[in-house]
C-alpha positions in Angstrom: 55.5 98.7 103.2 54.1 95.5 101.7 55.7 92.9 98.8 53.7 90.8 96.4 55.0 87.3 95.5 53.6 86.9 92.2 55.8 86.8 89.2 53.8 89.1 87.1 53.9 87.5 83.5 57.3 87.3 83.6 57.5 83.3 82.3 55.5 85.2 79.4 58.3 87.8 78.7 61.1 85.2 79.0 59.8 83.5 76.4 59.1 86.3 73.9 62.9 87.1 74.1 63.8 83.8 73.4 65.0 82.7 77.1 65.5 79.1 78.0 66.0 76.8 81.3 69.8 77.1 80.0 71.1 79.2 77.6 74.5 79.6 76.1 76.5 83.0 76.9 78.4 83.7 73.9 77.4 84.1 70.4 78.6 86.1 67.1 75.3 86.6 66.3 73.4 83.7 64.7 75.9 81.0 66.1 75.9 80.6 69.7 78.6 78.6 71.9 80.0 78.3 75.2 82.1 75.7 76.8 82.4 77.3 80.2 80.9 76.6 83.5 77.4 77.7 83.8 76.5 80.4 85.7 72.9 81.0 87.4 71.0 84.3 87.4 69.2 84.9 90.7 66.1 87.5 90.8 66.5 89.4 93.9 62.8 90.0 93.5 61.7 86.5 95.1 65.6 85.0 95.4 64.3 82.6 92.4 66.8 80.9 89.7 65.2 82.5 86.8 67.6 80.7 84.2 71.0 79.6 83.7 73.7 80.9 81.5 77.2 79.2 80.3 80.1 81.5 80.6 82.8 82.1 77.9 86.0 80.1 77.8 89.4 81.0 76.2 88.9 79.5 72.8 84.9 80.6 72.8 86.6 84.2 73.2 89.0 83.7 70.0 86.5 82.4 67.5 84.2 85.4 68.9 87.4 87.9 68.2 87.8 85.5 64.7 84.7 86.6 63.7 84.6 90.3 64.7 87.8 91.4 63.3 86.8 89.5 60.1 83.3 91.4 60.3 84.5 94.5 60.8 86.1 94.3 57.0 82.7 94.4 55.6 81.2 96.3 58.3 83.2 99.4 57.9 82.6 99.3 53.7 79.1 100.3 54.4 78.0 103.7 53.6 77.1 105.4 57.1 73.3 105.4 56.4 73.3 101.9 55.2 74.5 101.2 59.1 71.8 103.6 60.3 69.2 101.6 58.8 70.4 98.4 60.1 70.3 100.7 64.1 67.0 102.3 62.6 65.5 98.2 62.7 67.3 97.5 65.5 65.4 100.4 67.5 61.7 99.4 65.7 62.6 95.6 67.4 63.5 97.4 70.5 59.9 98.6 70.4 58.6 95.9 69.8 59.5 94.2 72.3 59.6 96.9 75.0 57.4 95.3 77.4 58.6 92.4 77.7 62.3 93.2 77.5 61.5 95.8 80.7 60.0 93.1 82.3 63.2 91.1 82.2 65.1 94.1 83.4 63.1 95.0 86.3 62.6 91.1 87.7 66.7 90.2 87.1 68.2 93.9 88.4 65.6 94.5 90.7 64.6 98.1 89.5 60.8 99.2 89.2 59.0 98.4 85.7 58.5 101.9 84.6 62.4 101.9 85.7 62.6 99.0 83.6 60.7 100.3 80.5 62.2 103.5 80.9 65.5 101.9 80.0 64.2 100.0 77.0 63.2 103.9 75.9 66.8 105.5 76.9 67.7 101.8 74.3 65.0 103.0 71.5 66.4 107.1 71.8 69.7 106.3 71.4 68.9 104.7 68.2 66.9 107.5 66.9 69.6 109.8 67.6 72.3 107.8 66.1 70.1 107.0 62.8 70.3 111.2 62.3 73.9 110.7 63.5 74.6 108.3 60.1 74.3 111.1 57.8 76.0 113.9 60.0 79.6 112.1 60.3 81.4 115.3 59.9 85.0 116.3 59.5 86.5 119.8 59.1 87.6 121.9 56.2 90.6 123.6 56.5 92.7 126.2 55.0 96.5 125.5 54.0 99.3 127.9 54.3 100.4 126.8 51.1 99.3 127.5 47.8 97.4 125.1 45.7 96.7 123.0 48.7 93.5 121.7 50.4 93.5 120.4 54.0 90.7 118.4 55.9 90.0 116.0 58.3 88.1 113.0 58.4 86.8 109.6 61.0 87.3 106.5 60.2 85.9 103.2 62.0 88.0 101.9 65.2 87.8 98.3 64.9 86.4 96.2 67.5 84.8 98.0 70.5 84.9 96.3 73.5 82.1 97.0 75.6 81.9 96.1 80.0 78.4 96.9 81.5 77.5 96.8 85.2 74.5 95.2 87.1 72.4 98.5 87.5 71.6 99.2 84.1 72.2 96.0 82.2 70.5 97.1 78.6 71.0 100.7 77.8 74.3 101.4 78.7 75.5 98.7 76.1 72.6 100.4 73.6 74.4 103.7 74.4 77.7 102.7 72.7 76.7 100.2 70.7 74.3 102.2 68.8 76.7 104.9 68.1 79.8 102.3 67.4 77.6 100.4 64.5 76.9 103.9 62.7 80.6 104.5 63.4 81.6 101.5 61.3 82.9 99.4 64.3 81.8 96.3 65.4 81.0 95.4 69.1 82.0 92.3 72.0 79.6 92.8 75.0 80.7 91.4 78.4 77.6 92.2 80.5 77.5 91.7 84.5 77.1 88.4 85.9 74.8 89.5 87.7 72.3 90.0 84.8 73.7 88.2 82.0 70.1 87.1 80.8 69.4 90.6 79.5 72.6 90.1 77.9 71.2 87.1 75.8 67.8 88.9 75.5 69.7 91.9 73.2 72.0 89.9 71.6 68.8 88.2 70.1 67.6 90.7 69.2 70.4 92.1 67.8 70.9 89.3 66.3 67.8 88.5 64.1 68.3 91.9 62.6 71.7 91.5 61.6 70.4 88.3 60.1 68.1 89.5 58.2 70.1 91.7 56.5 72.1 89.2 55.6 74.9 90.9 57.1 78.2 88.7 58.3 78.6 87.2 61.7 80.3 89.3 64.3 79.1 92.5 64.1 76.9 92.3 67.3 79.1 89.8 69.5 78.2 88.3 73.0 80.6 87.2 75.8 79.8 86.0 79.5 81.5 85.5 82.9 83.4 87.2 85.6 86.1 89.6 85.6 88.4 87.1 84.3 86.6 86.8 81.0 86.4 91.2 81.3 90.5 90.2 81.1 90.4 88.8 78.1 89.4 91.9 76.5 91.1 94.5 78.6 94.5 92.8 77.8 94.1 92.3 73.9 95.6 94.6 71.3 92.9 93.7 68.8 90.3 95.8 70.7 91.3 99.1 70.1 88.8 100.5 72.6 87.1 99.2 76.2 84.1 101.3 77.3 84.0 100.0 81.1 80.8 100.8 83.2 81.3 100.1 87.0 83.0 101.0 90.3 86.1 103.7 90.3 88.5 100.3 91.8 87.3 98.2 88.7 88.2 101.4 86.4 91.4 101.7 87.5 92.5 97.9 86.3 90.7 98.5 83.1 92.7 101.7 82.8 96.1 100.5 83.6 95.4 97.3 81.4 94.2 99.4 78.3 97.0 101.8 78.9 100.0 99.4 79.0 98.9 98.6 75.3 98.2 102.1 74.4 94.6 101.4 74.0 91.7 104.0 74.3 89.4 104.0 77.6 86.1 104.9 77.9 85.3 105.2 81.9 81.9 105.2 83.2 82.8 105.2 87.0 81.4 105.8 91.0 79.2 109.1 91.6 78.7 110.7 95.3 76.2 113.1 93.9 74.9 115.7 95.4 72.0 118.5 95.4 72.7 121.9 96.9 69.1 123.6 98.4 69.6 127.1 99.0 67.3 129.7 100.7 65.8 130.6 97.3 64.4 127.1 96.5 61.1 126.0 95.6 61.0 122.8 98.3 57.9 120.3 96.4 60.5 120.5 93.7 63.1 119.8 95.8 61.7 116.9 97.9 60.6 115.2 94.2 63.9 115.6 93.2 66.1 114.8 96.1 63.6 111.7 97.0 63.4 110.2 93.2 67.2 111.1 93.0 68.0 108.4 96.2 65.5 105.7 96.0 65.1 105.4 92.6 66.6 101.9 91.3 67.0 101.6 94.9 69.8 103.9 95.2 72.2 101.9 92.6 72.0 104.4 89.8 75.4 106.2 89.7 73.9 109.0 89.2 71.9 108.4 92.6 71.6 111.2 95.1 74.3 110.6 98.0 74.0 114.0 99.5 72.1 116.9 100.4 73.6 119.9 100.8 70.4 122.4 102.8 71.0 126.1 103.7 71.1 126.5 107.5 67.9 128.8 107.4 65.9 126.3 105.2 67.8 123.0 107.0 64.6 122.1 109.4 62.1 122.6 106.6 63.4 120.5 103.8 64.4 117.7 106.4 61.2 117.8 107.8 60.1 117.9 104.0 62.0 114.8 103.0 61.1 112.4 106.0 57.7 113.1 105.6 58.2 111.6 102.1 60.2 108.8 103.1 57.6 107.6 104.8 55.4 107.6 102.1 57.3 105.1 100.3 56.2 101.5 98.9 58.8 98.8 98.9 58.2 95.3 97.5 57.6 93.5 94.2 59.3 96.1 91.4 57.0 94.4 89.0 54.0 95.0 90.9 53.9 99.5 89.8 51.9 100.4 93.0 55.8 100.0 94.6 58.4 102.6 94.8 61.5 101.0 95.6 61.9 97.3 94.8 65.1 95.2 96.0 69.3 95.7 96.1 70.5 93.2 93.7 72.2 90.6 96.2 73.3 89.9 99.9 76.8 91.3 99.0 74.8 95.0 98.9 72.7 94.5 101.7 75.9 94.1 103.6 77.4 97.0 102.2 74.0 99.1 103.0 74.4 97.7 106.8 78.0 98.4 107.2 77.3 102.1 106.1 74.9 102.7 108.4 76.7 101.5 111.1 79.5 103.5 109.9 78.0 107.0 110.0 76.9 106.4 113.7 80.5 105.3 114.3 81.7 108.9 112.7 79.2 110.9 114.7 76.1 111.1 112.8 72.7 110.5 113.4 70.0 108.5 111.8 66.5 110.3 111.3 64.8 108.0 109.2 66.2 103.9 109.9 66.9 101.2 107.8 67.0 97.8 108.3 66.4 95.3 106.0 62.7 93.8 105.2 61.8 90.2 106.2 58.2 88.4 105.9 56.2 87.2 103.3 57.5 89.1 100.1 61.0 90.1 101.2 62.1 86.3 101.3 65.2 87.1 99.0 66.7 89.1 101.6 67.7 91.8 99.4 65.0 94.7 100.2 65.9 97.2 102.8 64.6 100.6 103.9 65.9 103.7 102.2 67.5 105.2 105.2 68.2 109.1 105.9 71.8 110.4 107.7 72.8 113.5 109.5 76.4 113.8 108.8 79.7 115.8 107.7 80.8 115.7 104.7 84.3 115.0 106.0 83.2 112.2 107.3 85.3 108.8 105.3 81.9 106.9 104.7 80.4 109.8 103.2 83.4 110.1 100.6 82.3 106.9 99.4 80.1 106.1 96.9 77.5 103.3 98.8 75.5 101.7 95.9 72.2 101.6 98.1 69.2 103.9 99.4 71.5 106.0 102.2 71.0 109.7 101.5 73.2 111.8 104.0 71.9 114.9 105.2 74.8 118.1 105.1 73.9 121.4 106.5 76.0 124.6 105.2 76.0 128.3 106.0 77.2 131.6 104.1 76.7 132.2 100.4 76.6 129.2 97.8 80.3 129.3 97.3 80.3 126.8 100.7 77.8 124.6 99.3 79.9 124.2 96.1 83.0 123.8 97.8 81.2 121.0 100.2 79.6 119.4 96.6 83.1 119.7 95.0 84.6 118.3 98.1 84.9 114.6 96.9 87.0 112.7 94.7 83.7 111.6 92.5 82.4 114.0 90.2 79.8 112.8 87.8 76.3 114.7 88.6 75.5 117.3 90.4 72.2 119.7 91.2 71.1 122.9 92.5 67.7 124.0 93.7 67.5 128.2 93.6 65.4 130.5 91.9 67.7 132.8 92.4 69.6 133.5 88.7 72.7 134.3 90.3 73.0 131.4 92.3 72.8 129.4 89.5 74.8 130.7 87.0 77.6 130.6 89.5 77.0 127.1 90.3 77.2 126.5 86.3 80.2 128.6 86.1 84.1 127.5 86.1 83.9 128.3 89.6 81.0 126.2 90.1 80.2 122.4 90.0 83.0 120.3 89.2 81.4 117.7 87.5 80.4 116.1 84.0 76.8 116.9 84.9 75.4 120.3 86.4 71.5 120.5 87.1 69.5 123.7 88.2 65.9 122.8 89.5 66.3 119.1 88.8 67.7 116.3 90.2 70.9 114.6 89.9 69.6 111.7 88.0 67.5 111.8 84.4 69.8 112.3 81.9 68.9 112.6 78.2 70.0 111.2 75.6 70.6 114.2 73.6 73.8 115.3 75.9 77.1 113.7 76.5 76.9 111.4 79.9 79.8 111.6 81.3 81.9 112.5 84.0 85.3 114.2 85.6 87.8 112.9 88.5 87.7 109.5 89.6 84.8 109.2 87.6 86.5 108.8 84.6 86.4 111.5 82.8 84.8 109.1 79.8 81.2 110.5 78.0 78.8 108.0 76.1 75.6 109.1 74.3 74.7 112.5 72.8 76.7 115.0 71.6 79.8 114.5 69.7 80.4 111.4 72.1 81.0 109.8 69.0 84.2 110.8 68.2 85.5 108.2 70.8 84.4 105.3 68.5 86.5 106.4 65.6 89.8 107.2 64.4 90.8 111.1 63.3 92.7 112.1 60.2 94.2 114.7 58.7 94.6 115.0 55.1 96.4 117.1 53.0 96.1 117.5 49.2 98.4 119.3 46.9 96.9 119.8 43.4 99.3 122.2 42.0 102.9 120.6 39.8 105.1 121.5 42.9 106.2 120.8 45.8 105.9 123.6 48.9 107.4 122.7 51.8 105.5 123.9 54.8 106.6 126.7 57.3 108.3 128.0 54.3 111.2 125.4 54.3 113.5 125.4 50.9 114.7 121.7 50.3 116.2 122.0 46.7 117.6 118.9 44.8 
């Protein structure tokens, strides 16, 4: 397990995307202000400052709200398609600058750089899919009771969408809805983590420039920056008719009572305590692949990350033996440098977390069969990279209820038919993704049935994490129950109504009501 120290072009990248020494955090497009404190971002590649950032205040939020309620007047006036082509630009910049833009995400989260350009690309397919999505807007037709009457339903813009992303993928899951919200009609105020808020900058000038070159109004594409507080601001205003809120199930659950005490719409994106069920009929290289990939990958801060694995008694020895052997296998340093599997956790605060879950499992009676500890030396002097670490346990036990945003995959052994193993995967409060690894037919129809897998995701003979742009991403329980990307996800950006038309010289009362004057 070796780092690197050097930086990998990134000063290179940083100034393709327009970063600076300091940089202001909120814009409306072209115009960019800030008169709060200034905030630094920290790389927990090398522990570096890589740049600073000034944080939103108060009156920096109301001119950005000003200017995207006002934008939103024109905004939603444009024919669907014309939006698509403004996304459809957006994505070809997006390509443009790919490599650089993964660079940014992989040195300021922490997450590999084909991790990092992979999430440029999940940016780039969400575009493509909501260009097609421009001209496919749909409503339904209808048939009235009474005669002379034509009934149909249409979608029509929201207004401004707030948008709250977390630390772990601090690009596409703004992409995700603001993609689909521009083709929607709606305009958009990003408030991403400040714990990456220069990838924040990065798209919003991007964003930006095309905007601008359209010659299309200020405060369609808006940027805001801080802490929770800032997050407030949002949550709590009437004028943002929906939050889309990425992050932990205890941050959801202000950002649902606050949108809900205004009647406002919520889009939750919350915890995962994922797991992949391996029964006697599995093919184990896939599994390993799967399972391994599923819990180091991003270093284990991917809510879809595997947090369990759920082996067949009579196949228990083999895949353990399986996955250790692949554990050790594993390169952690430098994410930039691509000869490295697992790069760092983003701060101290989740190497403490990490730590304190280890300890806990021993303290509930399980067993460690591949240690942790965190990485010191040459290379590791951020103090944020640790060793992906490998638990015996019960799923009853209270740590492994809980979601643990690092590399800490937990080892569950069942017995019987699958019906245990789903009862032991459904047996959480979590219930975002979810796997099975059978070539047996029945198995896994069962697990895909209503009696099956609880949870927004189902795999069979995949992982846990992966998921396509093409299908809604989403999940049920304290998860949120919200869905973002494919599908008809796009409904949540826009208003339903019915309409009725009468073309006939009388009036018809429905359910066959007489009203005579």
């Amino acid at each position: 397990m070796q780092a690197t120290t050097t930086s990998f072009g990134i000063e290179e990248a940083l100034e393709q995307l327009g970063i600076k020494g300091v940089n202001k955090g909120t814009s409306t497009g072209k115009n960019w202000f800030s008169n709060g404190e200034e905030i630094s971002s920290f790389s927990p590649v090398d522990g570096q400052v890589i740049a600073k950032v000034t944080t939103t205040s108060m009156a920096d939020y109301e001119k950005v709200m000003e200017s995207a309620t006002s934008a939103f007047k024109t905004w939603r006036t444009k024919p669907a398609p014309l939006r698509g082509e403004i996304v459809r630009q957006f994505g070809d910049e997006l390509r443009r600058l790919k490599e650089p833009l993964g660079k940014l995400v992989s040195y300021e989260m922490g997450k590999s750089y084909q991790e990092g350009l992979g999430e440029v690309q999940e940016m780039i397919d969400i575009c493509d899919f909501a260009v097609g999505l421009s001209r496919q807007l749909h409503g339904l037709t209808m048939h009235s009771e009474r005669p002379g009457h034509r009934m149909y339903e249409q979608y029509h813009p929201l207004g401004v969408v707030g948008i709250i992303s977390a630390f772990n993928f601090p690009v596409a899951v703004w992409a995700w809805n603001t993609a689909l919200a521009w083709i929607c009609g709606d305009v958009c105020v990003w408030k991403p983590s400040e714990k990456t808020p220069l990838c924040g900058v990065a798209c919003q000038k991007i964003a930006a420039k095309v905007l601008a070159d359209n010659h299309l109004p200020e405060g369609i594409s808006c940027l805001i920056n801080g802490d929770y507080k800032v997050g407030e601001m949002m949550t709590n205003d009437k004028r943002v008719p929906l939050i889309s809120a990425t992050g932990s199930i205890k941050m959801g659950k202000i950002v649902a009572q606050a949108v809900a005490a205004r009647l406002g719409k919520s889009l939750l994106e919350l915890g995962g305590n994922n797991a992949i069920i391996v029964t006697p009929d599995a093919d184990i290289k896939m599994t390993v692949i799967g399972a391994v990939f599923g819990a180091v990958g991003t270093a284990g801060q991917r809510c879809t990350s595997t947090r369990r694995l759920i082996i067949h008694e009579s196949m228990y020895d083999k895949v353990k033996d399986a996955v250790v052997a692949a554990y050790n296998q594993l390169r952690i340093g430098n994410p930039l440098d691509e000869k490295n599997h697992v790069g760092p956790l983003i701060d101290k605060d989740a190497v403490k977390n990490y730590q304190k879950a280890l300890e806990k499992v021993v303290e509930e009676g399980g067993k460690i069969i591949v240690e942790g500890g965190v990485l010191e030396g040459e290379g590791f002097e951020s103090g944020c990279y640790v060793k992906p670490a490998i638990a015996e346990a019960k799923n009853s036990f209270e740590i492994v209820q809980h979601e643990t945003f690092a590399p800490v995959l937990y080892l569950l052994k069942y017995s019987g038919d699958v019906e245990n193993a789903i009862a032991l995967q459904n047996g959480v409060v979590q219930g975002l993704s979810s796997a099975i690894m059978t070539n047996n037919l029945r198995e896994a129809e069962r697990f895909l049935s209503v009696e099956g897998s609880d949870c927004g995701i189902a795999n069979v003979n995949i992982g846990t994490s992966g998921a396509e742009i093409g299908g809604a991403f989403g999940g049920e329980k304290e998860t949120g129950g919200g869905r973002e990307s494919g599908s008809d996800a796009w409904k949540i950006y826009m208003r339903r109504q019915t309409n009725t038309i009468n073309y006939t010289t009388e009036l018809p009362l429905a359910q066959g009501i007489k009203f005579d004057l």
